[in-house]
N, C-alpha and C positions, 0 to 999 in steps of 0.2 A: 433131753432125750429126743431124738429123732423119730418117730414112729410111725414115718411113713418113707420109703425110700425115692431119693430125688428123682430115681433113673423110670421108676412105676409108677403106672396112672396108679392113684390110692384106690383103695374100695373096702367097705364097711360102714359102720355108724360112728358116731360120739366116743369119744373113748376120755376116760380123764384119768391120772396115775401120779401118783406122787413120787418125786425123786428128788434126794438131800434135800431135803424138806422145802422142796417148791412145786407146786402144784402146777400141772402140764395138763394142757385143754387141749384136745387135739379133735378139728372136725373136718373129717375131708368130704371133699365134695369134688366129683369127677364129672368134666365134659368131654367129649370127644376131639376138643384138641387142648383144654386147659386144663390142670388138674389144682386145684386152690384148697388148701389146707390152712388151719387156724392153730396157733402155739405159744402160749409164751407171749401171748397180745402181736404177734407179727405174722402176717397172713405171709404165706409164701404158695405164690402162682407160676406155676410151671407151662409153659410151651413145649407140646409134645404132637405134631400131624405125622411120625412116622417119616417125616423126610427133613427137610433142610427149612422147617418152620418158616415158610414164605407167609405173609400180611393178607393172607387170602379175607374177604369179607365175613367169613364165619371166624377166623381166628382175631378179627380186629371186635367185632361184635363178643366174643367169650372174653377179651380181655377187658373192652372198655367193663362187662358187665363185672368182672372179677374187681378192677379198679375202684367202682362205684362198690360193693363191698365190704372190702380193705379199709374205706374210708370209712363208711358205717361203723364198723365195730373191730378195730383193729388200730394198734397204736403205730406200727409202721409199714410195708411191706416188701417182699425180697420176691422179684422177677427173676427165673432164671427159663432155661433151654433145656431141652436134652443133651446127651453127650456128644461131644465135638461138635453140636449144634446151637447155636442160640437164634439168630435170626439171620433168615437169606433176603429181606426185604420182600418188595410187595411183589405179588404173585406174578410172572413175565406171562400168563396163561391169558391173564384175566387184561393184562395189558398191552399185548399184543392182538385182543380181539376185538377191537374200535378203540374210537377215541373218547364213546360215550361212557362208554365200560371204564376205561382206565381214569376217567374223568372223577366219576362215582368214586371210585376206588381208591385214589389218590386225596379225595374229600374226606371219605370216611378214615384216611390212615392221618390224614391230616390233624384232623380230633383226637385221634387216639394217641398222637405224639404233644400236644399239647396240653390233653386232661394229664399225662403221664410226667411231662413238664412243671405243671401247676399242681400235682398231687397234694393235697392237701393232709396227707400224712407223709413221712421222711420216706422216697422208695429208694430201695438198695438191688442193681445188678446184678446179679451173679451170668458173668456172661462166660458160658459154656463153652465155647467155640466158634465158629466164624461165624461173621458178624459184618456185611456189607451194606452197600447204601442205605435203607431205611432200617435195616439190623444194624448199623453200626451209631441210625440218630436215634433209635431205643435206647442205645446205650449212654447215648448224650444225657437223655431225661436222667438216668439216677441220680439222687445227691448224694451217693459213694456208689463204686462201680468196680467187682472184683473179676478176675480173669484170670482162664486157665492159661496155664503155661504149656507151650508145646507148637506145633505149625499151623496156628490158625490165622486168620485175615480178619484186620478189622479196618474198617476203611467208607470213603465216599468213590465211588466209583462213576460216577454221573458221564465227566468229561471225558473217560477212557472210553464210552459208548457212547459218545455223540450226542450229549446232555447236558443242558445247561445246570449247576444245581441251582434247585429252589430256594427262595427268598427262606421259607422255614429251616433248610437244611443249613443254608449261610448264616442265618443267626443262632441256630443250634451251636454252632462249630466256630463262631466269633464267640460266643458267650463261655462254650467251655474251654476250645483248645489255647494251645498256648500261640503267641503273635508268632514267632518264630515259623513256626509248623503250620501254620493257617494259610497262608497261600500254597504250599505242598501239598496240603490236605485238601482243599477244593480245587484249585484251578486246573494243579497239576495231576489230581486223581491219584495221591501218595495211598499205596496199601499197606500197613504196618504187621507187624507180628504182634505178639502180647509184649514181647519186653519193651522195644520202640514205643507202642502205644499207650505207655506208661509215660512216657518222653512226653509225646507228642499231646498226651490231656484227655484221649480217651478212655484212660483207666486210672486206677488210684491206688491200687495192687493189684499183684499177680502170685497164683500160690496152683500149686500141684492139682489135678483138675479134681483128684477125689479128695479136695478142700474146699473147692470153690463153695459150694453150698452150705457147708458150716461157718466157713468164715467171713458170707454175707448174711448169714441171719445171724450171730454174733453182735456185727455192725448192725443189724435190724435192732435187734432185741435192746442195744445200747442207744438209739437214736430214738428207741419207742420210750424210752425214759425221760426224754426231756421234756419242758414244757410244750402243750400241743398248741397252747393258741401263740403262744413266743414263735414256735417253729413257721406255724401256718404264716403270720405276719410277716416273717423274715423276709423268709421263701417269695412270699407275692412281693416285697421290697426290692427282690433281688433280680427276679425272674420275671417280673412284673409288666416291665415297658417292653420286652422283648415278643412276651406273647400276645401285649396288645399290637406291634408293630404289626407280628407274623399274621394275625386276624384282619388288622385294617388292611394287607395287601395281598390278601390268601387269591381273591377273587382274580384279579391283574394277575397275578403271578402265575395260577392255574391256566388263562387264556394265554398268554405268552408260552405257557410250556402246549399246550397242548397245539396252538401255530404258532411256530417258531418263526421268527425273521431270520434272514439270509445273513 
């Protein structure tokens, strides 16, 4: 059972109801730009600011707190977006207003793609709609990643605007995308649609957009079944040298972006 709808902040209390005889915990809990629900042991956290869910530092601070969580008391979890929406990347508002600002800002989105990375339970995508530079390394983080069908963009955009990508976004997108597609997808600044970016590694299905959110909590609810401490071990095996790499050179890599060389 659903009992809360993807597209609505939830609002109420506890609610628990039995259906073909399995017992559904349902607790929502509303922020002003998250809305995090509990079901089924799969916490599903929604991104909702009413626009094009840009990485603003309130929205990075409600997820990492949703994240931390998830992982308390929750056996997987399923991030999605609003409709046509999943992420626009980090706020151009906050980044076009010094260097100190986007500095900050670029730190704290930096953790929150690496706590999301290392998620210590299985996270599952539900990417709703377009989905650009640091919306499109959100989408990197899940360890399955479902997508609407229809004309949306999912993609790194850095070099098309005069950007170098970041050392975390390059090994985001070496570790997921395919070798093929990997210098398309960074150098050249390739923007995909949902079916291409199925091709190209940033998705793993793609299904009718009033699916998207059942058929990643689906894969949640399936992936919260396995072993947790197998998963967690895996996962830091896998994903492991990557996010210490991204950390040992987070610091260099921030000072080169922020003065760039000629």
């Amino acid at each position: 059972m659903d009992a809360v709808s993807p597209w609505i902040e939830p609002r109420g209390t506890a609610a628990a109801c039995d259906t073909a005889s399995r017992l559904v915990y349902v607790r929502p809990v509303t922020t002003e730009l998250v809305a995090y629900t509990l079901a089924d042991n799969v916490a599903t956290v929604t991104m909702d600011d009413g626009k094009a869910n840009a990485l603003s530092k309130d929205m990075i601070d409600a997820l990492l707190a949703a994240l931390t969580r998830a992982e308390s008391e929750a056996g997987a979890m399923v991030l999605a977006g609003r409709l046509d929406r999943f992420c626009a990347g980090f706020d151009l508002r906050v980044m076009m207003s010094g260097p100190e600002n986007a500095k900050a800002l670029l730190g704290a989105g930096s953790e929150l793609l690496l706590r999301l990375y290392g998620a210590t339970i299985p996270l599952v995508i539900a990417c709703t709609g377009h989905a650009l530079a640091g919306g499109a390394l959100v989408v990197l983080t899940g360890d399955h990643r479902v997508g609407a069908t229809g004309a949306f963009r999912i993609g790194l955009n850095e070099v098309a605007i005069g950007l170098p990508v970041p050392v975390l976004a390059m090994e985001f997108a070496r570790d997921r995308l395919t070798a093929v597609e990997l210098p398309r997808a960074t150098m050249m600044a390739q923007i995909y649609d949902p079916e291409t970016a199925v091709r190209a590694g940033y998705l793993d299905a793609i299904v009718a957009p009033d699916a998207v959110l059942a058929t990643a909590r689906t894969e949640a609810i399936r992936l919260a079944a396995l072993a947790k401490s197998a998963y967690r071990a895996t996962k830091k095996r896998l994903r492991g040298r990557s996010i210490a790499y991204i950390r040992a050179s987070q610091d260099e890599d921030l000072r080169d972006l922020m003065s760039p060389s000629a």
